[in-house]
C-alpha positions in Angstrom: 6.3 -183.5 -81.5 9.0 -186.3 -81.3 12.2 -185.9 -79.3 14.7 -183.8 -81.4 17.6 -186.7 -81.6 21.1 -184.9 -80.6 22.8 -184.7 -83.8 19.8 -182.6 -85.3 20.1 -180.4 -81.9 23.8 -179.7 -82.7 22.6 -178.7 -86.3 20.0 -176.4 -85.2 21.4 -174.6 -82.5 25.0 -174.9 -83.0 27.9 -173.5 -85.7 27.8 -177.1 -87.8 28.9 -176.6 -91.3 26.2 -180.1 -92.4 23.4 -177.4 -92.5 24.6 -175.9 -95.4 24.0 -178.9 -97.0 20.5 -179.1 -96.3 20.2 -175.2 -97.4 18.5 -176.1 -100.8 15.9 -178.0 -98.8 15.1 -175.2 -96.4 14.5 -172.6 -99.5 12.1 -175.0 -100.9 10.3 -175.1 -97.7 10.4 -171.2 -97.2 9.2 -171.1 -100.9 6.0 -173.1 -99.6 5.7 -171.0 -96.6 5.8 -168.1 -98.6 3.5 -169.8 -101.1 0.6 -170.9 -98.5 1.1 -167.2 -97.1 0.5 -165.4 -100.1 -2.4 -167.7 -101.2 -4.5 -166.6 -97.8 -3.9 -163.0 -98.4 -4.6 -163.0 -101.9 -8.0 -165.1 -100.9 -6.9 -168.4 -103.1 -7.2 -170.2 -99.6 -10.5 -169.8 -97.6 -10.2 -168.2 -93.9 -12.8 -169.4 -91.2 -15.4 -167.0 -89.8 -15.4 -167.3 -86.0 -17.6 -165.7 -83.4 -14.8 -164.5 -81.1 -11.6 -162.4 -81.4 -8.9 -164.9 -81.6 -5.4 -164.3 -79.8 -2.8 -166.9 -80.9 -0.2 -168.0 -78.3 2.3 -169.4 -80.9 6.3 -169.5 -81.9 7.9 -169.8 -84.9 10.7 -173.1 -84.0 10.2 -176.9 -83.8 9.7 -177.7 -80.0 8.5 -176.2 -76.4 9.0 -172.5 -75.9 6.6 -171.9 -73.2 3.7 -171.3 -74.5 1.4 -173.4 -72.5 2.6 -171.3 -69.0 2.0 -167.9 -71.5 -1.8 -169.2 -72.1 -2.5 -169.7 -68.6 -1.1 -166.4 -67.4 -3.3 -164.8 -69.7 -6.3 -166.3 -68.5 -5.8 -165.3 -64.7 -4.6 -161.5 -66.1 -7.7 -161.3 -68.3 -9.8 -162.7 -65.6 -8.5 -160.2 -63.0 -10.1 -157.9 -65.6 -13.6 -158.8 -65.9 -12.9 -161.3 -69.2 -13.5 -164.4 -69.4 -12.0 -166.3 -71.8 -11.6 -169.4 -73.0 -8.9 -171.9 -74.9 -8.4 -174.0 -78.1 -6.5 -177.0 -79.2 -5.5 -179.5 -81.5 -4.8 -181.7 -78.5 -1.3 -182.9 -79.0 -1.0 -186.2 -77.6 -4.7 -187.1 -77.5 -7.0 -188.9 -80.2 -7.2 -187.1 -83.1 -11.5 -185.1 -82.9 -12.6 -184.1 -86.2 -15.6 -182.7 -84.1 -14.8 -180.3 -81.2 -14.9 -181.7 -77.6 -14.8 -179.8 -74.6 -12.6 -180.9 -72.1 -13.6 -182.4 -69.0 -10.9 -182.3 -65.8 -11.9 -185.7 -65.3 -10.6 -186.3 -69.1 -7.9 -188.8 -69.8 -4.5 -187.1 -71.8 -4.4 -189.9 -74.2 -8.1 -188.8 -75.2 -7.4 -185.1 -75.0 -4.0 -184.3 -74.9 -1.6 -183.5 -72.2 -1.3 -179.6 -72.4 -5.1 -178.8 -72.8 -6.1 -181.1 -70.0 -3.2 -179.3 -68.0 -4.8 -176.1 -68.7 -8.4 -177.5 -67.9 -7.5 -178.4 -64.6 -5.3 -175.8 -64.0 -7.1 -172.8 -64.7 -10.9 -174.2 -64.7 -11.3 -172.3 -67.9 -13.2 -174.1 -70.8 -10.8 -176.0 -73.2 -11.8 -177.1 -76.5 -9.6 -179.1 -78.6 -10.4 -180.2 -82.5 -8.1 -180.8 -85.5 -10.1 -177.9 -87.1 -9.0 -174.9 -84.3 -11.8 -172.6 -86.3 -14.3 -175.4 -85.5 -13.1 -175.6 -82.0 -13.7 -171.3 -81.8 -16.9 -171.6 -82.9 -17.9 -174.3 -79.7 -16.6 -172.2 -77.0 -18.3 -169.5 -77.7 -21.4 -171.9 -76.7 -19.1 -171.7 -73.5 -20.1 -167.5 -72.9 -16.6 -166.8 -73.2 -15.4 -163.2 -74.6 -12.3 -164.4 -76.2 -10.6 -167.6 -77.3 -6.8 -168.0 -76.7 -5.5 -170.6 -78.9 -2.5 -172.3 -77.8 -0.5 -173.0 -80.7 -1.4 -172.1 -84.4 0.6 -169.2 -85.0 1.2 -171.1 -88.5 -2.7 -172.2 -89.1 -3.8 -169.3 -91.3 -7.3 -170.6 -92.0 -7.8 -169.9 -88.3 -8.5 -165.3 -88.0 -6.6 -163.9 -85.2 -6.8 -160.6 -83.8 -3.7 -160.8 -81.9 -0.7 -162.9 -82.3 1.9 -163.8 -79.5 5.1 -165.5 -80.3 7.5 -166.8 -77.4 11.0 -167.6 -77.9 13.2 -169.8 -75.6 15.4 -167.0 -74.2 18.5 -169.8 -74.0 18.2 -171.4 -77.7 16.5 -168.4 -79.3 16.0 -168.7 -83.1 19.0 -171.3 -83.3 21.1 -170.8 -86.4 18.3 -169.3 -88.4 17.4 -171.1 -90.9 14.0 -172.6 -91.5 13.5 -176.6 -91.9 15.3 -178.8 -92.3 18.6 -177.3 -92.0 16.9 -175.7 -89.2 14.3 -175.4 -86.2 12.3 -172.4 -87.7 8.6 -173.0 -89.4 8.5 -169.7 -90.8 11.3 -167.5 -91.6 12.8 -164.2 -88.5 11.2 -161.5 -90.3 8.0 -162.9 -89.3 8.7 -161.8 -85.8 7.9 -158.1 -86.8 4.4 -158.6 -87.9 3.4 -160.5 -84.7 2.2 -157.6 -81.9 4.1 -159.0 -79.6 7.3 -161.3 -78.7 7.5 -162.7 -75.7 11.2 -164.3 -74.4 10.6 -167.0 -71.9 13.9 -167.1 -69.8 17.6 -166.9 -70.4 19.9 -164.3 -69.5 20.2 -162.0 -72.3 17.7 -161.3 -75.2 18.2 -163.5 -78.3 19.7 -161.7 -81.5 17.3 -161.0 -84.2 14.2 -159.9 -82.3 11.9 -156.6 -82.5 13.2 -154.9 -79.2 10.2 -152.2 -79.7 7.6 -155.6 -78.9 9.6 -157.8 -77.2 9.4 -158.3 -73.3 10.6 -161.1 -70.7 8.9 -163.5 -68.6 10.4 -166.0 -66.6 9.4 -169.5 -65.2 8.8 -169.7 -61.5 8.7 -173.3 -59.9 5.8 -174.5 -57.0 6.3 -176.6 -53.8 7.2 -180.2 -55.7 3.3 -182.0 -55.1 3.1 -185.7 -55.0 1.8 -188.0 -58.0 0.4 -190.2 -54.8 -1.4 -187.3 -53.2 -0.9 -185.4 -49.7 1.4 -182.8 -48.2 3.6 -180.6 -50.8 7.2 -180.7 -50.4 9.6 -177.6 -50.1 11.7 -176.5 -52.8 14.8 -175.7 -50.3 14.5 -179.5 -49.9 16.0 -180.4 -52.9 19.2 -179.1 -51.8 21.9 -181.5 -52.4 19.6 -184.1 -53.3 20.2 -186.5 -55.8 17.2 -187.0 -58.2 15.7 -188.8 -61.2 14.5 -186.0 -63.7 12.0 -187.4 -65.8 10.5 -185.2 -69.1 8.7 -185.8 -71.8 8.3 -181.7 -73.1 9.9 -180.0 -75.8 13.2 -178.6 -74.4 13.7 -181.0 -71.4 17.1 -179.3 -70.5 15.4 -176.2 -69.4 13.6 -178.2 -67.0 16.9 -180.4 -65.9 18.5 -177.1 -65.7 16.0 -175.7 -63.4 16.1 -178.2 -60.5 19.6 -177.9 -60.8 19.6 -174.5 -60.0 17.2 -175.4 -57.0 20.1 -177.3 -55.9 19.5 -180.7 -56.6 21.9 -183.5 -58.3 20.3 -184.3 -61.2 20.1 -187.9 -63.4 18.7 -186.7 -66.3 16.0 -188.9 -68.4 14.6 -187.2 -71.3 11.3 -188.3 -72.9 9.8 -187.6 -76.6 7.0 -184.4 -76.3 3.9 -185.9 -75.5 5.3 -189.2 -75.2 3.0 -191.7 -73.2 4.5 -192.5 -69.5 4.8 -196.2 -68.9 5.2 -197.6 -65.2 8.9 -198.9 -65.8 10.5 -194.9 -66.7 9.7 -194.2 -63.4 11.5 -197.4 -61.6 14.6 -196.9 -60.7 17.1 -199.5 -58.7 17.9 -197.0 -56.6 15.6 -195.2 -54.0 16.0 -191.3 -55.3 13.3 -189.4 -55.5 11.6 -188.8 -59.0 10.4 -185.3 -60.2 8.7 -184.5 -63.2 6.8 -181.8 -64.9 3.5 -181.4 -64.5 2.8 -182.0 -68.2 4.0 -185.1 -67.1 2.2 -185.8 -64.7 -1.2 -185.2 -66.1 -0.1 -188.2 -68.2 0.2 -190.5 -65.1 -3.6 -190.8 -64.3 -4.0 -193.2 -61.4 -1.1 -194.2 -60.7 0.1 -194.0 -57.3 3.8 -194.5 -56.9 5.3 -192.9 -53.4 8.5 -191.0 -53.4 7.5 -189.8 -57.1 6.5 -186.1 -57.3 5.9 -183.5 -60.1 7.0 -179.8 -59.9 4.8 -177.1 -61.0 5.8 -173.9 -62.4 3.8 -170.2 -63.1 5.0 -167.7 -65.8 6.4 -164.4 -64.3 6.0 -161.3 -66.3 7.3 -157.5 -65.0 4.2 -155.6 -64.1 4.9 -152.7 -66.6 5.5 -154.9 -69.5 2.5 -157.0 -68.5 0.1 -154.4 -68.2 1.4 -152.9 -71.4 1.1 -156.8 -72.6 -2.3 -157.0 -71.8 -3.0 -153.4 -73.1 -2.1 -154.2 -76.8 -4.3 -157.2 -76.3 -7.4 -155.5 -75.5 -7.0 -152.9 -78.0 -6.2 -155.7 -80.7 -9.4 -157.3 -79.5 -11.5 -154.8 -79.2 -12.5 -155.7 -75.3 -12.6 -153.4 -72.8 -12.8 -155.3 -69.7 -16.6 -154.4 -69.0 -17.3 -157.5 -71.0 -18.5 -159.4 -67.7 -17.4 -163.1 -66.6 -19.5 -164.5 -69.0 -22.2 -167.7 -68.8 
């Protein structure tokens, strides 16, 4: 996903009267929605069989939500419970696979993708990505896994699912509504009420227009900033009155500019496009502040080894009674019981 440029973020997520304009468009695409929808469920389009139960991690608007922290949550909460499960991909930001390849931590992201090699290395959790996610199902389960999480694909219908999870950005919510082009939605609200469950990932209150009876919070909580050079970590409380170069290339960079200002630092924003490749020169600077990225960022830096660069890693945070009552509704959806074992 490119960069959104401003003037299509002020139509999304603001009160601009130009959207209207584009109003005719956005029916015509809810008409295809609607269209490819009804087509599935009426058997006119063919859905994959897959050897797992399938629980999508997945939202319904144009750019990052947080989905990727979601995905690896789940995997340490279901492993804590005797699962083991595994993810799938596309691999946004990698060479397109029309076969199925499972990821290697020792992968490159311009072969595999940013956000599954993150997860890969993160978690230690098998990661398959293909253009066909049904295709990329069916070669983790050579992986012993008891469950495939796919991260993304809430709108690929040809892949079964036995549980979908939808995160909203708890600051932008569902912008101004409306679906493509006149604005950031792929599918249209309602669609929130036949997910099982929606989960809001920050901000201070809950966005309008959600199922309150399935919706629940989780929050983004930052690491010790680690150094793209290797060595020791560096304290958060360190960024205190600190100016920095803020370098991200993720969906909502803000969120991310926001947050190290709340950790106190001065921050000199530089956004990126999603995914975008990382040359050498976005992180010179003629000055000598310190540069912090995301770790999505930096699993796109292989190599490199630039001192006074770092990258600041972050773990979702989700209320133990909602989270056990989270993971409840997954098992049940599933059909797992936790007995399943940890797998090959």
């Amino acid at each position: 996903m490119s960069a959104v440029p401003g003037w299509v973020e002020r139509l999304w997520y603001g009160a601009s009267p130009w959207r209207w304009l584009l109003w005719p468009l956005s029916l015509l695409f809810l008409g295809g929605v609607s269209a490819r929808r009804a087509a599935y469920r009426l058997g006119l389009f063919r859905v994959q069989q897959v050897p797992l139960p399938v629980v999508v991690v997945g939202n319904l608007t144009v750019g990052g939500s947080g989905k990727t922290p979601l995905v690896l949550w789940l995997l340490q909460a279901l492993s804590a419970r005797g699962i083991r499960a595994g993810v799938v991909s596309r691999g946004y930001g990698g060479r397109p696979h029309r076969q199925p390849r499972l990821v290697d931590p020792t992968d490159r992201a311009a072969d595999v993708g940013d956000e599954p090699l993150l997860i890969a290395r993160r978690s230690g959790a098998p990661v398959v990505v293909c253009q066909a996610r049904a295709a990329a199902v069916r070669r983790l389960a050579e992986e012993g896994v008891a469950l495939a999480i796919s991260d993304d694909g809430l709108q690929h219908y040809a892949m079964p699912r036995a549980v979908e999870l939808a995160v909203v950005d708890g600051e932008r919510g569902l912008g101004n509504g409306l679906c493509l082009p006149a604005g950031p939605l792929r599918e249209p609200p309602p669609r929130l009420a036949e997910v099982d469950a929606v989960v809001v990932n920050g901000g201070r209150t809950l966005p309008a227009g959600l199922p309150l009876a399935r919706t629940l919070r989780m929050r983004l909580v930052p690491g010790a900033l680690q150094p793209l050079a290797g060595g020791h970590a560096r304290a958060l409380n360190t960024l205190e009155g600190v100016t920095v170069h803020a370098v991200a290339g993720i969906g909502h960079p803000q969120r991310f500019f926001r947050l190290l200002a709340e950790l106190g630092a001065r921050v000199i924003a530089h956004p990126l496009p999603d995914h975008a490749p990382l040359r050498r020169q976005d992180l010179e600077f003629p000055d000598a502040h310190p540069v912090i990225m995301t770790e999505k960022d930096a699993v796109r830096c292989e190599g490199w080894s630039r001192p006074g660069v770092w990258w600041l890693p972050v773990e979702a945070e989700i209320a133990e009674i909602q989270a056990d009552a989270l993971l409840e509704r997954l098992l049940l959806g599933t059909g797992l019981t936790g007995e399943e074992g940890s797998g090959g």
